[in-house]
TIVEX-744735 format. One record per residue (C-alpha): x, y, z. Coordinates in steps of 0.02 Angstrom, whole numbers, plus 50000, padded with zeros to 5 digits. Each point is the difference from the previous one (the first is absolute). Layout:
<zazas>
<zaza><x>X</x><y>Y</y><z>Z</z></zaza>
...
</zazas>
This chain:
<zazas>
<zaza><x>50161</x><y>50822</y><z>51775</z></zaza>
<zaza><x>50119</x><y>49868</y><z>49927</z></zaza>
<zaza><x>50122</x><y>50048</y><z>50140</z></zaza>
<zaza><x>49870</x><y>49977</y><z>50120</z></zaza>
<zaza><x>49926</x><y>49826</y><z>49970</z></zaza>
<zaza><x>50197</x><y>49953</y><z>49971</z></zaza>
<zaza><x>50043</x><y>50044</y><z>50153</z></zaza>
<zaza><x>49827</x><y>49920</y><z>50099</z></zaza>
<zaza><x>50062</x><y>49832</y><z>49904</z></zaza>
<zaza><x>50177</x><y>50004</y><z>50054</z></zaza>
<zaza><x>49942</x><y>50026</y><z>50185</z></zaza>
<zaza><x>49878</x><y>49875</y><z>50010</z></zaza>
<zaza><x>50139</x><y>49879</y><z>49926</z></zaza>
<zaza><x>50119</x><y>50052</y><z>50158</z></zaza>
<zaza><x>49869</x><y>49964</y><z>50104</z></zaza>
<zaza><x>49939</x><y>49849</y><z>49956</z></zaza>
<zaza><x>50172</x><y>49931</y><z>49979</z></zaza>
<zaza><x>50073</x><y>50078</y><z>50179</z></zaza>
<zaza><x>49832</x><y>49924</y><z>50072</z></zaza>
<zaza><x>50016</x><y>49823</y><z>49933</z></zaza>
<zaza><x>50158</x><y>49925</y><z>50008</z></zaza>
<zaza><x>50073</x><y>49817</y><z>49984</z></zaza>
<zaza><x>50080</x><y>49959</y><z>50182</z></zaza>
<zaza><x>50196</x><y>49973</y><z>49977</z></zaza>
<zaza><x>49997</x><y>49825</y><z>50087</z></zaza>
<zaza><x>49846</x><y>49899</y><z>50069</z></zaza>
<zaza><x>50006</x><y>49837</y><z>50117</z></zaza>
<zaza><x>49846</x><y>49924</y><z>49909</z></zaza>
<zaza><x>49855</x><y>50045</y><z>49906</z></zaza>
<zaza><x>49898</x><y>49987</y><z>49835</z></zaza>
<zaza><x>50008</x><y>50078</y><z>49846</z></zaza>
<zaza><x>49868</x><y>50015</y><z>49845</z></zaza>
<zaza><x>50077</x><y>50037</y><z>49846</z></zaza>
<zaza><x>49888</x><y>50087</y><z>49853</z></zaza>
<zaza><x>49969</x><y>49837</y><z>49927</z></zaza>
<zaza><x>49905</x><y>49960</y><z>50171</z></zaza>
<zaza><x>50155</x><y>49858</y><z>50030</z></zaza>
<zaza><x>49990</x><y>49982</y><z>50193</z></zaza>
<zaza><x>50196</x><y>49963</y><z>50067</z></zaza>
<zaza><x>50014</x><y>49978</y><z>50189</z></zaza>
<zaza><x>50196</x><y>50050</y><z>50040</z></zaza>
<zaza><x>50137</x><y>50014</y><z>50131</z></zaza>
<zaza><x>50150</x><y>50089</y><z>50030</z></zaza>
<zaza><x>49948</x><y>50135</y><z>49862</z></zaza>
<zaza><x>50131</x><y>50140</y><z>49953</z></zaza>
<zaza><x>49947</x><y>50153</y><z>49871</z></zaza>
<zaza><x>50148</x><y>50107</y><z>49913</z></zaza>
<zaza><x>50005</x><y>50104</y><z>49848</z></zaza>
<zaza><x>49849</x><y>49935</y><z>49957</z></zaza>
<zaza><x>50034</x><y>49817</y><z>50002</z></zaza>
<zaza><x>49899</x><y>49899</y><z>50136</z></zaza>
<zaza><x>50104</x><y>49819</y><z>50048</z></zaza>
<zaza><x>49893</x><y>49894</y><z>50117</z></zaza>
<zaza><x>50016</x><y>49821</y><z>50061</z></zaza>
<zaza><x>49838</x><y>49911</y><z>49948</z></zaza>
<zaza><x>49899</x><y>49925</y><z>50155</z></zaza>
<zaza><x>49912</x><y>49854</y><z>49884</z></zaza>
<zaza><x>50175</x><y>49942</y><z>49912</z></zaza>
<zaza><x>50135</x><y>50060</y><z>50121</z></zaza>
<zaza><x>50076</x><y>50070</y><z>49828</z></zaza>
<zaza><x>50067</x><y>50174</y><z>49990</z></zaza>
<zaza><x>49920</x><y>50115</y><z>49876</z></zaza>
<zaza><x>49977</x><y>50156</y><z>49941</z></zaza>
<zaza><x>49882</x><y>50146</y><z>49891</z></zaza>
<zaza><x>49994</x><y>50176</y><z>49990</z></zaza>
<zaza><x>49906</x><y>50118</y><z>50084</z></zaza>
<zaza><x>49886</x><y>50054</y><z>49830</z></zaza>
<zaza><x>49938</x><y>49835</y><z>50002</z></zaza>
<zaza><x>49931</x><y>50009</y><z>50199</z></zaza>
<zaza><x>49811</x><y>50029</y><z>50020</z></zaza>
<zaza><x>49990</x><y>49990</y><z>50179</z></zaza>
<zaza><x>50093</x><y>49928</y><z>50144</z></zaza>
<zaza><x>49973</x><y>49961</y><z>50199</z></zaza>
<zaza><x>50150</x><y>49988</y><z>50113</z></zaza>
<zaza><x>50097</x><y>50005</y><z>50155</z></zaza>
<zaza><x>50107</x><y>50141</y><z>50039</z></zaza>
<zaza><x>50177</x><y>50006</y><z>50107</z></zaza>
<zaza><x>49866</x><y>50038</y><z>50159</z></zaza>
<zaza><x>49867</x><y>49842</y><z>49959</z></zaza>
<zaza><x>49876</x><y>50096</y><z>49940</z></zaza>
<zaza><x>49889</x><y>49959</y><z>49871</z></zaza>
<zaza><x>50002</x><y>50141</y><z>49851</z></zaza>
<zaza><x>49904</x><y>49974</y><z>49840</z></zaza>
<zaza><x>50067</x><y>50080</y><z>49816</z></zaza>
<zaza><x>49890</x><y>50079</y><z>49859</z></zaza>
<zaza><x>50078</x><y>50044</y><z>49821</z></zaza>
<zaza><x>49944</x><y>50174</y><z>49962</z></zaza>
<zaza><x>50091</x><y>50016</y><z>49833</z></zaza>
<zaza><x>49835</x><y>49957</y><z>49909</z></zaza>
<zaza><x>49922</x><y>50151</y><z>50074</z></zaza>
<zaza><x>50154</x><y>50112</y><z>49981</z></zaza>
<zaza><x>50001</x><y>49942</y><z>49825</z></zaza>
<zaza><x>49812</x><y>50034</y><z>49987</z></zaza>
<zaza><x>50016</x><y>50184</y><z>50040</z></zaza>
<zaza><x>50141</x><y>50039</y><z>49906</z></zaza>
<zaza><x>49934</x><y>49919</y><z>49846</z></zaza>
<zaza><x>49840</x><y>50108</y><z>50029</z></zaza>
<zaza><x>50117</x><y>50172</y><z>50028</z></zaza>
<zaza><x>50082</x><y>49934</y><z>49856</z></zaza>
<zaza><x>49837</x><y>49988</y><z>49897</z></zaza>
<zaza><x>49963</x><y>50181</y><z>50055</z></zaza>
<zaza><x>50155</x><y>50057</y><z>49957</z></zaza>
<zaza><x>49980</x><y>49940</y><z>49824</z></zaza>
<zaza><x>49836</x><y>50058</y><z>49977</z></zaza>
<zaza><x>50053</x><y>50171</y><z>50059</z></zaza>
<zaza><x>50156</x><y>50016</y><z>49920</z></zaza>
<zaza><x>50001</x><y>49876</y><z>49849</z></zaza>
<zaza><x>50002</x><y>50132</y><z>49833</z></zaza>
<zaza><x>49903</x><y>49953</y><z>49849</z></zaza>
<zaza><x>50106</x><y>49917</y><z>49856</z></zaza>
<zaza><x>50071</x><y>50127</y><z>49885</z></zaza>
<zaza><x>50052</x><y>49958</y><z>49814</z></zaza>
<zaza><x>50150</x><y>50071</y><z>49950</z></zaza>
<zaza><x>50021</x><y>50055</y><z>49837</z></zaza>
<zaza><x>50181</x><y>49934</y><z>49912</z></zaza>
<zaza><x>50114</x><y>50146</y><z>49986</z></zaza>
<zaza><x>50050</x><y>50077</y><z>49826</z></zaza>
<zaza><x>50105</x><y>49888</y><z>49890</z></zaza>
<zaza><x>50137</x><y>50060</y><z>49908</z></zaza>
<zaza><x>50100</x><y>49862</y><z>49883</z></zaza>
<zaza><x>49871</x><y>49983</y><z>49847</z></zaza>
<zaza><x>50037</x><y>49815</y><z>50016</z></zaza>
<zaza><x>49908</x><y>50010</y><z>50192</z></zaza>
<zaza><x>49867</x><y>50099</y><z>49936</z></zaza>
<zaza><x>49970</x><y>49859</y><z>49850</z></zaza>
<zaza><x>49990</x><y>49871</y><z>50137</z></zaza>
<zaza><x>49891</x><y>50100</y><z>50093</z></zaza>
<zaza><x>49890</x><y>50049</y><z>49855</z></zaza>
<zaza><x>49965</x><y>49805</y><z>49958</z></zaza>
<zaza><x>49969</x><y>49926</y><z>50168</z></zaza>
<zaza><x>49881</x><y>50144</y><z>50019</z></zaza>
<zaza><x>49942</x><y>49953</y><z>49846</z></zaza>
<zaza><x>49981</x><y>50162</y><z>49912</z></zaza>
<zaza><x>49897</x><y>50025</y><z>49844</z></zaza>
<zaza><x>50099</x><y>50116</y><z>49911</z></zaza>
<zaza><x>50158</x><y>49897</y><z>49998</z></zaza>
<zaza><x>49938</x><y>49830</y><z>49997</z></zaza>
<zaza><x>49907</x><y>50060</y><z>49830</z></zaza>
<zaza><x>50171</x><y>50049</y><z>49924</z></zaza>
<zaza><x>50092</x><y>49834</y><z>50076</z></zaza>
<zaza><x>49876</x><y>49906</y><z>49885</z></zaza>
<zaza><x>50012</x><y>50106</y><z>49857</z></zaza>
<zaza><x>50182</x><y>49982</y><z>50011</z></zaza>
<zaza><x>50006</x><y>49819</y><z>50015</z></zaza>
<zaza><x>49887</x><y>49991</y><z>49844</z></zaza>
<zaza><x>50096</x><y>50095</y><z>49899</z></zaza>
<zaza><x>50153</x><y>49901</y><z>50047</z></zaza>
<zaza><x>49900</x><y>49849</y><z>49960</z></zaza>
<zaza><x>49965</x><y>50094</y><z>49823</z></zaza>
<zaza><x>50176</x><y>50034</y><z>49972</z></zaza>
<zaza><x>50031</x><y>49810</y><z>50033</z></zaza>
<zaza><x>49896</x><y>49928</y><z>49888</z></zaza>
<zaza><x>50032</x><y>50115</y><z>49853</z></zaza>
<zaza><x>50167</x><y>49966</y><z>50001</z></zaza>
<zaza><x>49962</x><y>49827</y><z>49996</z></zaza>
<zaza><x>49907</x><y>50034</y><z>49872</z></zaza>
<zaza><x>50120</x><y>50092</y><z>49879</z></zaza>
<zaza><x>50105</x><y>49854</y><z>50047</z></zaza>
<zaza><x>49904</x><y>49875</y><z>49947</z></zaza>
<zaza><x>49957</x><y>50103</y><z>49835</z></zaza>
<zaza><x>50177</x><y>50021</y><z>49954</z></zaza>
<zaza><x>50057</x><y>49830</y><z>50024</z></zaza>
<zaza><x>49866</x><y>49933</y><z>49902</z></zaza>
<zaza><x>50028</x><y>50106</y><z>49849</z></zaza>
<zaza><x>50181</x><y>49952</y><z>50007</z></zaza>
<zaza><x>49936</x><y>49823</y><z>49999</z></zaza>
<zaza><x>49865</x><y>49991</y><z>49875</z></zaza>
<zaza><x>50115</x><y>50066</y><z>49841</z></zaza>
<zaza><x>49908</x><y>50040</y><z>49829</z></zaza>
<zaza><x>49945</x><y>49907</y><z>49840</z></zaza>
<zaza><x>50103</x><y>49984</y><z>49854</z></zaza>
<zaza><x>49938</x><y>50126</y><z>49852</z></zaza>
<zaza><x>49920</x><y>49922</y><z>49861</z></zaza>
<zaza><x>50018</x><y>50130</y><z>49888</z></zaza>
<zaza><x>50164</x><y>50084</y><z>49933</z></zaza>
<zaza><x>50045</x><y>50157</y><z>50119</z></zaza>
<zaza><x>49871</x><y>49967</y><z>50115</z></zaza>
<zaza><x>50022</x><y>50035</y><z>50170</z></zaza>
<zaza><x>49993</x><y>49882</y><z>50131</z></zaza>
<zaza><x>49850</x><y>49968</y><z>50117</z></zaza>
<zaza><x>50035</x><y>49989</y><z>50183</z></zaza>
<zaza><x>49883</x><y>49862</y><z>50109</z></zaza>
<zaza><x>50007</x><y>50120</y><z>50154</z></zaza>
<zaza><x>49895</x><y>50104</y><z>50080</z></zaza>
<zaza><x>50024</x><y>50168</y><z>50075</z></zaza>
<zaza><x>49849</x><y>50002</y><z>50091</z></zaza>
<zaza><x>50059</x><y>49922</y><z>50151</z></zaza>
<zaza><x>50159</x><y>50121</y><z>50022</z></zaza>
<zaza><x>49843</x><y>50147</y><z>49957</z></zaza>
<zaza><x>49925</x><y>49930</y><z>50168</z></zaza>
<zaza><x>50138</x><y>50009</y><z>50103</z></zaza>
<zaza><x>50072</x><y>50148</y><z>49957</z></zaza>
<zaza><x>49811</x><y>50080</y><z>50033</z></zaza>
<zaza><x>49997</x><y>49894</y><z>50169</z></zaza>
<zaza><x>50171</x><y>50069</y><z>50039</z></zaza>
<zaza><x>49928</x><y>50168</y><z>49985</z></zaza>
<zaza><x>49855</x><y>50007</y><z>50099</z></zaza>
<zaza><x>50104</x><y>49920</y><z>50130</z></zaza>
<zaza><x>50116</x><y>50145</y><z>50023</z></zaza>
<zaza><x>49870</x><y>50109</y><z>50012</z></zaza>
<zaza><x>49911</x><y>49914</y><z>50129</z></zaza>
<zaza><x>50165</x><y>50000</y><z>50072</z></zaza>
<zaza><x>50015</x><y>50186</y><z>49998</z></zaza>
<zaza><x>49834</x><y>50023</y><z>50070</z></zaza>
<zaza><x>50023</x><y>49886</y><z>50131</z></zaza>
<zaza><x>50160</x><y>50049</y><z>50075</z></zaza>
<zaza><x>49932</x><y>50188</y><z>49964</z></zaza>
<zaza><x>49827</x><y>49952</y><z>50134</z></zaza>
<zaza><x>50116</x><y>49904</y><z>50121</z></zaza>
<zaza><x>50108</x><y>50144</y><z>49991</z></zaza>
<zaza><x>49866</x><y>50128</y><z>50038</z></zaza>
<zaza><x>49915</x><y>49895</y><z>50166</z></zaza>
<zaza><x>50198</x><y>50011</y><z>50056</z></zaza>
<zaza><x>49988</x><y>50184</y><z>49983</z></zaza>
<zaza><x>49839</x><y>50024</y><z>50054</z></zaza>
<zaza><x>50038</x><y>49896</y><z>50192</z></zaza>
<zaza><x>50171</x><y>50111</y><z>50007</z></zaza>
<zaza><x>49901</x><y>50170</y><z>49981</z></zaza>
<zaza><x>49845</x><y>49959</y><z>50097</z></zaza>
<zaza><x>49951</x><y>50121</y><z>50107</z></zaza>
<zaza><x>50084</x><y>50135</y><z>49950</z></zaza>
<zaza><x>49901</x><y>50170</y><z>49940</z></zaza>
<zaza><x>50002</x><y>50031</y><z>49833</z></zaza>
<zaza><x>49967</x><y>50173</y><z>49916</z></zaza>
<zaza><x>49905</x><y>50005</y><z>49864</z></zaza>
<zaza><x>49997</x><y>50196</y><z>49941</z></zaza>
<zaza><x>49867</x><y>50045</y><z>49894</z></zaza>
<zaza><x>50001</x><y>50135</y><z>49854</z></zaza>
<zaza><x>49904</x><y>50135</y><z>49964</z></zaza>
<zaza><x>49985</x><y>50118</y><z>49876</z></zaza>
<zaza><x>49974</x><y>50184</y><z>50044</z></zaza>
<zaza><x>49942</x><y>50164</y><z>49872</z></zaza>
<zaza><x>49971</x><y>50147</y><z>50099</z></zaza>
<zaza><x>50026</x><y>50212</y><z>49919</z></zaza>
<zaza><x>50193</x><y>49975</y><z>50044</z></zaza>
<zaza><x>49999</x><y>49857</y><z>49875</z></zaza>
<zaza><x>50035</x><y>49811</y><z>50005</z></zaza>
<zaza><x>50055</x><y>49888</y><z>50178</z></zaza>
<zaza><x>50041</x><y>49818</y><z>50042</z></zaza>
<zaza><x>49935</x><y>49975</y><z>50169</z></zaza>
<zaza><x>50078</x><y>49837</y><z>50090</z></zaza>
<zaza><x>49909</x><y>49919</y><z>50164</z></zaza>
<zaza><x>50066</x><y>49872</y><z>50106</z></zaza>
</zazas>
């Protein structure tokens, strides 16, 4: 069928074209371009398109192209009077309409195509997060809490430490006595706690971001999972296994 109304359109085309034709030269005549312009001319010569003409109003030569030509009357190389029509509008008309068809016939239906199986962990990552998967977006922020964790308790013990340095202890009052520091061990107590619970939200983190890797690289593929049973019969004791 596409065949078909392709070939209709390209034969109407020949014909309208082999039917209507520019003259080569013309004595006099008028022409009416598409913008309805009205140009009465002499001496006109048409080549490769190009139409040069001497106008009859200004005695100045011109020239246009033959797309731009909406009708014309003339004089031949005989005297007679012939009259021009551009047919490209319905040519175009016809084959925009076999073209429509076409389309309609032929055009398929938008298919979505999946992306192909990554293999570098460091494409799947990217892939996981602008897909914005659950599983490792979870463990990202776990991660980055636990670094945060790890941050601040060690600012912490820092702190701590440098301020028990700096705080010395009071002179004893009392023979033998020992001395009594001004610090405070609480703050070191914090951080050392904070640093903790950062590493293992660390650990759990990269441990879930690890597992949504794992889980995109072995996506659909089968997994057994046998199941075992127990069997007593008058030959004695059996493990069964089923797949």
């Amino acid at each position: 069928m596409k065949k078909l109304l392709t070939t209709i359109s390209l034969s109407v085309c020949v014909f309208l074209f082999s039917q209507t034709s520019l003259p080569q030269t013309s004595s006099k005549g008028t022409i009416v371009t598409k913008t309805n312009q009205t140009i009465e001319f002499r001496n006109l010569k048409f080549e490769k398109g190009k139409i040069t003409y001497t106008d009859k109003n200004t005695n100045a030569e011109e020239f246009l192209y033959d797309n731009s030509v909406k009708s014309m009357s003339y004089y031949d190389n005989d005297g007679n009077l012939k009259s021009y029509e551009a047919q490209e509008m319905i040519a175009d008309n016809i084959s925009g309409n076999v073209s429509q068809q076409n389309n309609h016939i032929t055009e398929p239906e938008k298919i979505i195509n999946k992306p192909a199986k990554l293999g570098s962990d460091k494409e799947i990552i990217s892939y996981l997060i602008q897909n914005r998967n659950q599983d490792y977006l979870k463990g990202q922020k776990l991660n980055n809490l636990g670094t945060g964790f790890l941050i601040g308790g060690g600012a912490c013990v820092v702190i701590g430490a440098v301020i028990n340095l700096n705080s010395g202890a009071d002179e004893p009052t009392i023979t033998n006595q020992k001395p009594e520091s001004k610090g405070s061990p609480i703050p070191i107590i914090i951080g050392l706690v904070g640093m903790g619970a950062g590493a293992v939200m660390k650990i759990s983190g990269h441990s879930q971001m690890k597992k949504a890797v794992n889980n995109y690289k072995t996506a659909g593929i089968n997994k057994i999972n046998p199941a075992y049973f127990a069997l007593a019969d008058n030959k004695g004791l059996g493990l069964q296994i089923k797949f």
